[in-house]
N, C-alpha and C positions, 0 to 999 in steps of 0.2 A: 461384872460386865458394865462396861459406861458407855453409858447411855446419853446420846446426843440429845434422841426427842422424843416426846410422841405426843402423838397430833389425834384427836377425836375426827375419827372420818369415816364416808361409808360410802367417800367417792369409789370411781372404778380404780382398781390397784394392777398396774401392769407387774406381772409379776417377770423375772428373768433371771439373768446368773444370779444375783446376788440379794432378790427379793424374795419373801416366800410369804405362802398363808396357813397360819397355825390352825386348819380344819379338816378332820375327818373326811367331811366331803366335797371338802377343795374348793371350785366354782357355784356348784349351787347352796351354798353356805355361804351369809355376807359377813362382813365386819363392819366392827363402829370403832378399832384404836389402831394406830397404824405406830411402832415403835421403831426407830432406825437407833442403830448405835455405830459407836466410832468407828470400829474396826472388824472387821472379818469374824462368824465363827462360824461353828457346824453344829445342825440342828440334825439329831439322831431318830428318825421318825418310826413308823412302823416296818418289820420285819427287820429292822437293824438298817436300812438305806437313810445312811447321811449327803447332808444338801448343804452347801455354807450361804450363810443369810448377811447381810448390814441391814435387811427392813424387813419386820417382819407385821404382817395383818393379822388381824385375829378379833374375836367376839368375847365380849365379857358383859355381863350382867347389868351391872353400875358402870359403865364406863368414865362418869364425872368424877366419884367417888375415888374408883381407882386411881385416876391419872392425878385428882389432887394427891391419894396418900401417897403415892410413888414417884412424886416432886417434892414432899416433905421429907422421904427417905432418900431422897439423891443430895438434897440440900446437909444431911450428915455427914 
């Protein structure tokens, strides 16, 4: 999957066709990484209903940590 960007954020994410948020329970659930990539795909959520994303928001742990090792991994 290539990967344009991702941006440490925990601004408001307008979410629409082509945005989504990687959480369980959706709005009242915030994020801190906000990932877009090149090109189109589809994200297979629960009960099997697929959504297609280019940006997708979500919550991780470490966020500093991650986004450097997964620009150290993109740079291979």
């Amino acid at each position: 999957m290539p990967i344009d960007s991702i941006e440490l954020s925990s601004k408001d994410f307008e979410i629409d066709d082509l945005s989504r948020k990687l959480s369980p329970l959706g709005k009242m659930e915030a994020h801190n990484l906000i990932i877009s990539v090149k090109k189109e795909y589809v994200l297979t959520g629960l009960y099997g209903l697929r959504k297609r994303f280019k940006t997708i928001a979500l919550h991780v742990d470490e966020p500093k940590a991650f986004k450097e090792k997964m620009e150290l991994a993109l740079e291979k």
